[in-house]
Structure formats: structure tokens, C-alpha cells
N, C-alpha and C positions, 0 to 999 in steps of 0.2 A: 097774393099777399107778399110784402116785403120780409124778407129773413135775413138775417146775419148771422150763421155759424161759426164759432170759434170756439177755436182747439189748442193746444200746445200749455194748457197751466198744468202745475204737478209743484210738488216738494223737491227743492234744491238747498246744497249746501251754500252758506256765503262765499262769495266767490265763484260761485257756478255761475251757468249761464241758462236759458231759456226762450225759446222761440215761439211768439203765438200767431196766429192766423186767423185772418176773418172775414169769409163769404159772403157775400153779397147775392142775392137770389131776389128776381122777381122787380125790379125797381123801373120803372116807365122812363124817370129823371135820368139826364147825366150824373154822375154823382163827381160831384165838386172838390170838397176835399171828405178825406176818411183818416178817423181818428180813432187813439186809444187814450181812454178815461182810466182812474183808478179809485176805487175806494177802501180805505183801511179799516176796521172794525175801529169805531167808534170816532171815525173820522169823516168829515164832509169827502166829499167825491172830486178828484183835480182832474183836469187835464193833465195828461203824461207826452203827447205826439200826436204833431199832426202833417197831413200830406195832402198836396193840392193834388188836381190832377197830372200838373204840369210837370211834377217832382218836390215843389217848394217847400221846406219841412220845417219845423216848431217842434221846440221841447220846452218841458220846464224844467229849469236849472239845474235841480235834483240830478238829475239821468243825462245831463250831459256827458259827453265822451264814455258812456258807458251802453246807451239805448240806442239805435238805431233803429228807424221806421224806412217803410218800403215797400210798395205797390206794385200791382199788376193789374194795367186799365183793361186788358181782354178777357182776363180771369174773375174782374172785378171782385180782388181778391186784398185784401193789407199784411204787413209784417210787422211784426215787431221783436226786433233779435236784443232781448237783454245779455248782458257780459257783465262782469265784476258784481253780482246783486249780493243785495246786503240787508241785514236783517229788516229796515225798515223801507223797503219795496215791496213785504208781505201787503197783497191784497185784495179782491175782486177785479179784475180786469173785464172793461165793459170795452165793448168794439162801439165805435160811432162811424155814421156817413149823412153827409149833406149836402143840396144843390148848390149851387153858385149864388143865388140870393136867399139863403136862408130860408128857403119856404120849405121845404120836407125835408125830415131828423129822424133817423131811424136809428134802431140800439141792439146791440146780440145780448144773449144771453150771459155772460160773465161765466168767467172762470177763472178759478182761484190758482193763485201764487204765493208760496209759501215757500220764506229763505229762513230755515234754520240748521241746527246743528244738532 
């Protein structure tokens, strides 16, 4: 069975920073690109970053110059190094990965991020 483990949420002050990770185990596919999602309490769920296999990366505007995404095809493992977070980056962070044609989507379990003071 496909798993994705992730680690690294916890309570920071604004302006801190925070580092997540997310394992990949078990998946037949290439995995194409691998992303992180976010959902805020009482918010729909965005896209935050994403990473082809190649290197290629996607953010949304938000997290610019502050997120940095980042892979490891051996470890089949993602990163995601937040810097400067700020109160409204509190949220559920969900791991994604998927093939190169969009035909298998799998999802980690979330963990939460929490930026206050």
C-alpha cells in the first residue's frame, strides 16, 4: 500500500522558520511531480509547492521568496523549508505525489503548522 509520512509541523513564532518532510513508501509508479497542499481552519485547501521530478517548482504567490520546496528522487522523499512565517501560514499541511499523466494521487497524513506568538 502507498504511504506518505510527514514530519517536521510544530508551533513557531512569526518570523520563525520550519521544515517538513514527506516519505513516500510503497508506490509501483514513477512519481512525477510531489507537492505540498495547505488547509487553514475554515478555509478551502490551496496548493502551496510543487516539484517535478526534474527540479521544476511552483509556488503560490503567498510563499514566494520565503518557501522553498525540494526533493530527493532516491529517498523518494519532498521538502519543504518554510522562513519568515507568518501568522496566516497556520495550517494543515497535506504531502501530495503524482505520476506524469495524472492517473495515480496519493496523500500523507497532514500536520499541522501553527505561527503564533
Amino acid at each position: 500500500q502507498v504511504q506518505l509520512v510527514e514530519s517536521g509541523g510544530g508551533l513557531v513564532q512569526p518570523g520563525g522558520s520550519l521544515s517538513l518532510s514527506c516519505a513516500a513508501s510503497g508506490s509501483g509508479f514513477v512519481i512525477y511531480v510531489m507537492g505540498w497542499y495547505r488547509q487553514a481552519p475554515g478555509k478551502q485547501r490551496e496548493l502551496v509547492a510543487t516539484i517535478t521530478r526534474s527540479g521544476r517548482t511552483n509556488y503560490v504567490q503567498s510563499v514566494l521568496g520565503r518557501f522553498s520546496i525540494s526533493r530527493d528522487n532516491a529517498k523518494n522523499t519532498v521538502y519543504l523549508q518554510m522562513n519568515s512565517l507568518k501568522p496566516e501560514d497556520t495550517a494543515v499541511y497535506y504531502c501530495n505525489i503524482k505520476d506524469i499523466y495524472n492517473v495515480y494521487e496519493y496523500w500523507g497524513q497532514g500536520t499541522q503548522v501553527t505561527v503564533s506568538s
